[in-house]
C-alpha positions in Angstrom: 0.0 0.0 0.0 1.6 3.5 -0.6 2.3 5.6 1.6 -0.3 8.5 1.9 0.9 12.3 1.1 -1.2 15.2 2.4 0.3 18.3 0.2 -1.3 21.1 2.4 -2.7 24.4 0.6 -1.2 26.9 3.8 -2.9 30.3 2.6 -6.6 31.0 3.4 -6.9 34.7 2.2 -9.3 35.3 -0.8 -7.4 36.0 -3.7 -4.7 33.6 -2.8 -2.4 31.9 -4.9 -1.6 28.7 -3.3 -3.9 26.9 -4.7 -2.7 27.2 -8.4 0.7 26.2 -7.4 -0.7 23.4 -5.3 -2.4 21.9 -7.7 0.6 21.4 -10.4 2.8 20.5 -7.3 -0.2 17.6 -6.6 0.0 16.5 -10.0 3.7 16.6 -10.4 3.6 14.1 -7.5 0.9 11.9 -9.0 3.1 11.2 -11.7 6.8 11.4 -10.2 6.7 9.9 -6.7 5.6 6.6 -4.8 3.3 8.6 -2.6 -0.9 8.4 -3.0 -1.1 11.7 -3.1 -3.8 14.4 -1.7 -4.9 17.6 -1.6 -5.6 19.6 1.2 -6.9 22.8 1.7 -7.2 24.5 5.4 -9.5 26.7 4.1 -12.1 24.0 3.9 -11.8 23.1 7.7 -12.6 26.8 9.0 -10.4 26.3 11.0 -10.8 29.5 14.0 -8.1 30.9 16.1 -7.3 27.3 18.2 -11.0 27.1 19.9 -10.7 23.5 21.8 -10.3 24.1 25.6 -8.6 21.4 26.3 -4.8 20.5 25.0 -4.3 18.6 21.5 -2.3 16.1 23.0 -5.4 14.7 25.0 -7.1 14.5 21.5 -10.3 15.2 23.2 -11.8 17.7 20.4 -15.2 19.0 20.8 -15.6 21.0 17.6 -16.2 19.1 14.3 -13.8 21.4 12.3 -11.2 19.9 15.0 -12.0 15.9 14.4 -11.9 16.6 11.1 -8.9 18.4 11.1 -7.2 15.8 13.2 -9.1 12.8 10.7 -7.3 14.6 7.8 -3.6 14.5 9.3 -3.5 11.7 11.1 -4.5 9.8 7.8 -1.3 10.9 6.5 2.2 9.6 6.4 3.9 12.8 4.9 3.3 16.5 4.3 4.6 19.3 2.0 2.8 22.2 2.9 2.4 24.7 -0.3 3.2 28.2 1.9 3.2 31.9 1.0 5.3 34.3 3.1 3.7 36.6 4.6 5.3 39.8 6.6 8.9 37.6 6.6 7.0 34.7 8.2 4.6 32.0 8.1 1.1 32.5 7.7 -1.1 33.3 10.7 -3.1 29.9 8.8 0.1 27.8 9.3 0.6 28.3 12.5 -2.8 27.8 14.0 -3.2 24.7 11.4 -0.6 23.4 13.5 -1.4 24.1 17.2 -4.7 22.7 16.9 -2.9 19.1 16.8 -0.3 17.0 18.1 0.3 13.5 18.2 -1.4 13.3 14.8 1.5 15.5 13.3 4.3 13.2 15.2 7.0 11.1 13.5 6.1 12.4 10.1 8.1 14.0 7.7 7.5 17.5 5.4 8.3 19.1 2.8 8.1 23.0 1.9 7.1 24.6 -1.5 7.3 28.0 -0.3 6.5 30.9 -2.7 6.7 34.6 -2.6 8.6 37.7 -4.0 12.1 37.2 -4.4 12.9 35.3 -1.6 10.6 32.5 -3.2 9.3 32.3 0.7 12.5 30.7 2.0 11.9 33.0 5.1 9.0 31.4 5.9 9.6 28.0 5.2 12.6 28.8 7.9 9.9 29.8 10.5 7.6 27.1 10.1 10.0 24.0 10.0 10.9 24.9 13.6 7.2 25.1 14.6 6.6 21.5 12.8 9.9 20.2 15.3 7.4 21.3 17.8 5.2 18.9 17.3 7.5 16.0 16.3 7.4 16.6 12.7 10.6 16.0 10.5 11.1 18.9 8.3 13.7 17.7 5.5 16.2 20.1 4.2 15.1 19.7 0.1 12.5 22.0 -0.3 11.0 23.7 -3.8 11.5 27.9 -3.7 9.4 29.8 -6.0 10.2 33.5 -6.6 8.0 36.1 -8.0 5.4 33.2 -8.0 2.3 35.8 -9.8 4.2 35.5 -13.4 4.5 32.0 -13.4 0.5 31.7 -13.4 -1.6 32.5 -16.5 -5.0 31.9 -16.6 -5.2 30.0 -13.6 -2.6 27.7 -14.2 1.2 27.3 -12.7 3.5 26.8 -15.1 7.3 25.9 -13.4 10.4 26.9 -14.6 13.4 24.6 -14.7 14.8 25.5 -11.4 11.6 24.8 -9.8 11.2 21.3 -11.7 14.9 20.6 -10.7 14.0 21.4 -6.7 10.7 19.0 -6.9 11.5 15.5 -8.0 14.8 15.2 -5.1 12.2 16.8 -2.5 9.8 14.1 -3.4 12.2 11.4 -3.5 13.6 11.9 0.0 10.1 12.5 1.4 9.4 9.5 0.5 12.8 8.1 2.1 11.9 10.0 5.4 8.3 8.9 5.4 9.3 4.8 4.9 11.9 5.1 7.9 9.4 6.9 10.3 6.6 4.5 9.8 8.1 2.2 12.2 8.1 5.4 14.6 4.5 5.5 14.1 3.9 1.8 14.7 1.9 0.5 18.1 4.3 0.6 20.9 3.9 -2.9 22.5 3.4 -3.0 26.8 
């Protein structure tokens, strides 16, 4: 059975980009990696600044847009979240994506396709692979840049260059490494 790959659209603002480049970088995977690939999109959980009184790691949710939040990750072996940069950092989405979780995020590995001005988002992508150690999440170093991200999309559709095709195939491929050699991380620890 393959391994299961959540590729995460980050932003939630209207006019937003993400989900153009997320849905090339989906496809890309479909046909260049091992992984079943998904695609998420936070926007769809409505998700509100972290609502549940009680801590993640109990995993006693009350609100629906929680459990099925939580369904949604913890059905995964594998992330790359598709991020803009916003103000130098991660999006206020990212970070309360995250904090409403936590063992469903652990022993998991991720991957970044960050995109922006012309930093490509790599800020951003810095921020948020130190909030993802929080939660036991193994960012990996390969990660897919994309600068000045708006030209690359006509009519709706992301269209790569070479440097970003060159970035996304290695990302995928040691993903895929990571997300074998956790699994038995994730496995049923035995009394």
């Amino acid at each position: 059975m393959a391994l299961k790959l959540n590729i995460i659209i980050v932003s939630t603002r209207p006019g937003r980009i993400g989900p153009h480049i997320a849905r090339w970088f989906h496809d890309y995977a479909k046909e260049n990696s091992a992984f079943d690939a998904e695609l998420v999109d936070i926007a769809d959980f409505n998700l509100p600044v972290f609502d549940e009184p009680r801590h993640p790691r109990l995993k006693q949710y009350e609100h629906a847009h929680t459990k099925a939040w939580s369904a949604s990750v913890e059905a995964a072996d594998a992330f790359v979240f598709v991020t803009p940069e916003y103000n130098y950092f991660a999006p206020p989405s990212f970070v309360n994506a995250v904090t409403y979780l936590s063992s469903e995020w652990a022993f998991k590995p991720a991957g970044l396709v960050s995109y922006g001005g012309i930093s490509g988002g790599l800020r951003a992508a810095q921020s948020e692979k130190s909030l993802l150690t929080t939660v036991n999440v193994m960012p990996i170093p390969e990660g897919v840049a994309v600068p000045m991200a708006p030209k690359l999309i006509t009519d709706g559709v992301f269209e790569p260059n070479e440097l970003i095709l060159a970035g996304a195939k290695p990302m995928l491929d040691q993903l895929h490494r990571w997300a074998t050699a956790l699994k038995t991380m994730r496995a049923p620890v035995s009394a």
